[in-house]
N, C-alpha and C positions, 0 to 999 in steps of 0.2 A: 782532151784525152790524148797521152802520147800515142804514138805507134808501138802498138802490142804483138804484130804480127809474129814478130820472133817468139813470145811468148806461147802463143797458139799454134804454132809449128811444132814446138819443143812440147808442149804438154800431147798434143798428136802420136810427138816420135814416144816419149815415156807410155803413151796408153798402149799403141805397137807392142812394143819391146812386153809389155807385159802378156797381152796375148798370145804372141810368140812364145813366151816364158810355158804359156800354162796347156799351150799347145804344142807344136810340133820343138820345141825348144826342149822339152823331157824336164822343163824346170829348174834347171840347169842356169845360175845365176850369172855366170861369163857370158849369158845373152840379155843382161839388163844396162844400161847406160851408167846406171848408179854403179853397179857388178856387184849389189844383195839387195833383197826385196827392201828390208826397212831402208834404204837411202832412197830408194827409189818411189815408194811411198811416201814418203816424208818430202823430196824434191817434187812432185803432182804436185802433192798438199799447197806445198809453197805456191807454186807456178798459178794454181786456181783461184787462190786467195789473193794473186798478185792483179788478176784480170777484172778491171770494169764491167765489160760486159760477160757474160759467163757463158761460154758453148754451147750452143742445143745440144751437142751430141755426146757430153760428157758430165754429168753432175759430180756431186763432192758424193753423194751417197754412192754411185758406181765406183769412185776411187776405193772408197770402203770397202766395199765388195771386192774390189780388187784385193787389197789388204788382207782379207780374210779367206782368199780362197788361195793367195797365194801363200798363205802362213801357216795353212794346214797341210799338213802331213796326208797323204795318201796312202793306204794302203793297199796291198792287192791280197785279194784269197785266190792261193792256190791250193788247186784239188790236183789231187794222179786219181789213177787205176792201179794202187800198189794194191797188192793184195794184202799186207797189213793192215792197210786203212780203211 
């Protein structure tokens, strides 16, 4: 088995950066490593498929997830107190 460890750093740092992304980052892609969700989805992807042994703490179905949550669109309801409304 080579040494993978830079492999399992870097897929660490990409899981980060997505969290960051979908949290305090306001989802704001100039805080992802790729700088847009699909590179940076697509570089996981790679990085997981790359690794013999496979993380406990990251599956391929949570990258998914990742994918999907970071691809959809948010939106917000806003209410006033206008009196037209």
């Amino acid at each position: 088995m080579a040494d993978q460890r830079f492999t399992y750093m870097m897929l660490g740092r990409l899981q980060s950066d997505c969290d960051y992304f979908l949290g305090f980052g306001n989802r704001a892609e100039k805080h992802l490593w790729a700088g847009n969700v699909v590179g940076q989805i697509k570089e996981m992807k790679k990085l997981y498929n790359e690794l013999e042994i496979k993380p406990e703490w990251l599956t391929l179905e949570q990258i998914n997830d990742y994918e999907k949550e970071m691809t959809t669109q948010r939106t917000l309801a806003i209410t006033t107190n206008h009196p037209m409304s």
